[in-house]
C-alpha positions as CSV (number, residue, x, y, z in Angstrom):
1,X,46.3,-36.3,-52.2
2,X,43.5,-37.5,-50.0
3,X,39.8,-35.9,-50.2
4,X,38.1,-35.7,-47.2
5,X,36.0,-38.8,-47.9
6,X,39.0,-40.6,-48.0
7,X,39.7,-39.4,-44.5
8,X,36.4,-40.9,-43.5
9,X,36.7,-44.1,-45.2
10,X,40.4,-44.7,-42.7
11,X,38.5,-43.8,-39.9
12,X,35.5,-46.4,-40.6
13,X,37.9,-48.9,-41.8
14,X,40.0,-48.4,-38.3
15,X,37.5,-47.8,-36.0
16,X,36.8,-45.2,-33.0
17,X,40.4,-43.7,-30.9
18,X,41.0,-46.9,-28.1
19,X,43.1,-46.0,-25.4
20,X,45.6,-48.1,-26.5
21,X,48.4,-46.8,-29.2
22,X,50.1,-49.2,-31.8
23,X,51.8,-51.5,-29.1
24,X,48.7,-52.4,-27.0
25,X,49.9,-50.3,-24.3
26,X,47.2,-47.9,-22.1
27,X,47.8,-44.3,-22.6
28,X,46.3,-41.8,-20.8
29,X,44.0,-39.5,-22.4
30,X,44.9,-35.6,-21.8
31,X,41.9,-35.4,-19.8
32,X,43.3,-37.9,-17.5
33,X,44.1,-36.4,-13.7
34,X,47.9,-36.8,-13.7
35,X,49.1,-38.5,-10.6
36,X,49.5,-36.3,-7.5
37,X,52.8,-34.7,-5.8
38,X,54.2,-36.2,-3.2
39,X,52.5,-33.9,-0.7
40,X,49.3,-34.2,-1.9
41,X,49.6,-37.8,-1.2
42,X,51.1,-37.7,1.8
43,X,48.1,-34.9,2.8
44,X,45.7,-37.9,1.9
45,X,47.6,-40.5,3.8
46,X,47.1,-38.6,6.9
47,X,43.6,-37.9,6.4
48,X,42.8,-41.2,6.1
49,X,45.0,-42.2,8.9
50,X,42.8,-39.6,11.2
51,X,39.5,-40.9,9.8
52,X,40.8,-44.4,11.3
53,X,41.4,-42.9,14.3
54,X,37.9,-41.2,14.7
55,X,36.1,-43.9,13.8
56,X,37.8,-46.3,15.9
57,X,37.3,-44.5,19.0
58,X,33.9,-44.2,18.3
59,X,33.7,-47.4,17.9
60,X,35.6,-48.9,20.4
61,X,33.6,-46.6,22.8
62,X,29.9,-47.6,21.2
63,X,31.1,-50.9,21.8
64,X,32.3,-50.5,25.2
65,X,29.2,-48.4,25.9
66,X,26.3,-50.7,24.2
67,X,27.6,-54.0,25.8
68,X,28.1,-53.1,29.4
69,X,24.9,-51.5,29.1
70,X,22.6,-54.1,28.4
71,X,24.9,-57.0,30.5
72,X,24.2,-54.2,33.5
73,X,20.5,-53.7,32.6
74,X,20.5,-57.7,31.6
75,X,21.6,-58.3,35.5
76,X,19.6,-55.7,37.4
77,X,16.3,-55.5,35.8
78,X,14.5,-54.3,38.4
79,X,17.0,-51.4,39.3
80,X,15.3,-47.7,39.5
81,X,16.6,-44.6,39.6
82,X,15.2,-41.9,41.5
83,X,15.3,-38.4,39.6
84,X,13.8,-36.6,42.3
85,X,17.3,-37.2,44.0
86,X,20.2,-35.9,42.6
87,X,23.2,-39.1,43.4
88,X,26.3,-38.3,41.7
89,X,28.5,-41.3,40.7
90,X,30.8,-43.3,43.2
91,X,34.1,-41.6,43.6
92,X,35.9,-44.5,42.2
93,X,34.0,-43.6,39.0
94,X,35.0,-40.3,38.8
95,X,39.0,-40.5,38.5
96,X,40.3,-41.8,35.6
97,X,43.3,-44.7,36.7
98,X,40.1,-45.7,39.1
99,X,37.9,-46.3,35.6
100,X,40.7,-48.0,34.0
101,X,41.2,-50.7,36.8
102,X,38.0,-51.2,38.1
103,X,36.7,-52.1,34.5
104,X,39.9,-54.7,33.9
105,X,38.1,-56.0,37.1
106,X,34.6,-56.4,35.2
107,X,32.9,-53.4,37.1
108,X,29.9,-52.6,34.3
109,X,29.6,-49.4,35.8
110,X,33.4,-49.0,35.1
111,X,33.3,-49.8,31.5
112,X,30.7,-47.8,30.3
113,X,32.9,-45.1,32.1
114,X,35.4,-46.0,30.1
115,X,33.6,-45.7,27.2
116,X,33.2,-42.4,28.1
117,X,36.5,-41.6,28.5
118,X,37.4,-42.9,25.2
119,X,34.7,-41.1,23.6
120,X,36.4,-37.5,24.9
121,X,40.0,-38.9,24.3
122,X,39.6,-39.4,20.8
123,X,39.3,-35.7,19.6
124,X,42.6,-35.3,21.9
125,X,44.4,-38.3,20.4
126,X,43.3,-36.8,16.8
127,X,44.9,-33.6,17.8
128,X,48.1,-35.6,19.2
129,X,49.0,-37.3,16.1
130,X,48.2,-34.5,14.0
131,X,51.0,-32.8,16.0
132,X,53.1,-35.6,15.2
133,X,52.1,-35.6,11.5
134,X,53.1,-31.7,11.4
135,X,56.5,-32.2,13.0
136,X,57.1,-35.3,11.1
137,X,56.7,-33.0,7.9
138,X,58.9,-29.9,9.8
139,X,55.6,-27.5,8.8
140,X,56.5,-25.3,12.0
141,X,53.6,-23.3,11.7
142,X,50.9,-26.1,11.8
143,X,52.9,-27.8,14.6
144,X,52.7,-24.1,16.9
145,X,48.9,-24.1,16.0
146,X,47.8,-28.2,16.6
147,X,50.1,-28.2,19.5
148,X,48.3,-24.6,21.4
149,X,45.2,-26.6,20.9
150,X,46.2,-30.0,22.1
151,X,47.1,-27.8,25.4
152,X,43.9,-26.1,25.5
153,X,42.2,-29.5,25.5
154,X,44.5,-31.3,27.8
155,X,43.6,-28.0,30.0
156,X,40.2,-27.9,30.0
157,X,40.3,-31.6,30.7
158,X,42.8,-31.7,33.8
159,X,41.1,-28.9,35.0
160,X,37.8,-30.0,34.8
161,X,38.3,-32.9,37.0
């Protein structure tokens, strides 16, 4: 029978647990996070698929923003603007399919417009595909709630023009 210094002289002689049992293959400890439903995975997927999203039309619109800026300001340096005077913006600023052409026309004004506009169509577009994402997954409930707001903001923005 074994004493218990015995049982400390096999441990010295084989050295501290390794992750590894008696083939050299990794096994997990119990500690380990197991690996995640299907769900779960599928829930990160379309988180990271919106983070994307968000940060690409922030980008896209700091882009579109920051560069026709400082062209504009780069070819009319002496330019003022009068604040005593209120001047709203051009109408062929103001509506949309007008933004869109004029700045595939090179209009500065136009693109840093469109910047704009892709700065307040990215929060709808997150909403859209997480509509999609919902009625992908057939979770009806999600897909009544995302879609109620998508309207709202679709609302709110046809009617604010």
């Amino acid at each position: 029978m074994n004493s218990p210094t015995d049982d400390q002289n096999n441990e010295s002689k084989q050295g501290p647990p390794t992750p590894f049992d008696s083939e050299n293959t990794f096994m997990l400890p119990d500690s380990a996070p197991k690996p995640e439903s299907s769900d779960s995975m599928n829930d990160e997927k379309m988180g990271n698929v919106i983070s994307l999203l968000l940060i690409g039309g922030l980008v896209c619109s700091l882009v579109l923003v920051s560069v026709s800026s400082v062209i504009f300001i780069c070819q009319n340096p002496h330019l003022t603007t009068s604040y005593k005077i209120f001047t709203g913006e051009p109408a062929d600023l103001r509506a949309i399919d007008a933004v869109i052409r004029d700045s595939f026309k090179g209009n500065l004004r136009a693109i840093m417009q469109l910047g704009v506009v892709v700065l307040i169509a990215t929060p709808v577009a997150r909403v859209a595909f997480s509509v999609l994402t919902f009625a992908m997954e057939k979770d009806m409930k999600y897909v009544v709630f995302s879609s109620l707001v998508l309207a709202a903001l679709l609302y709110s923005l046809v009617c604010a023009i």
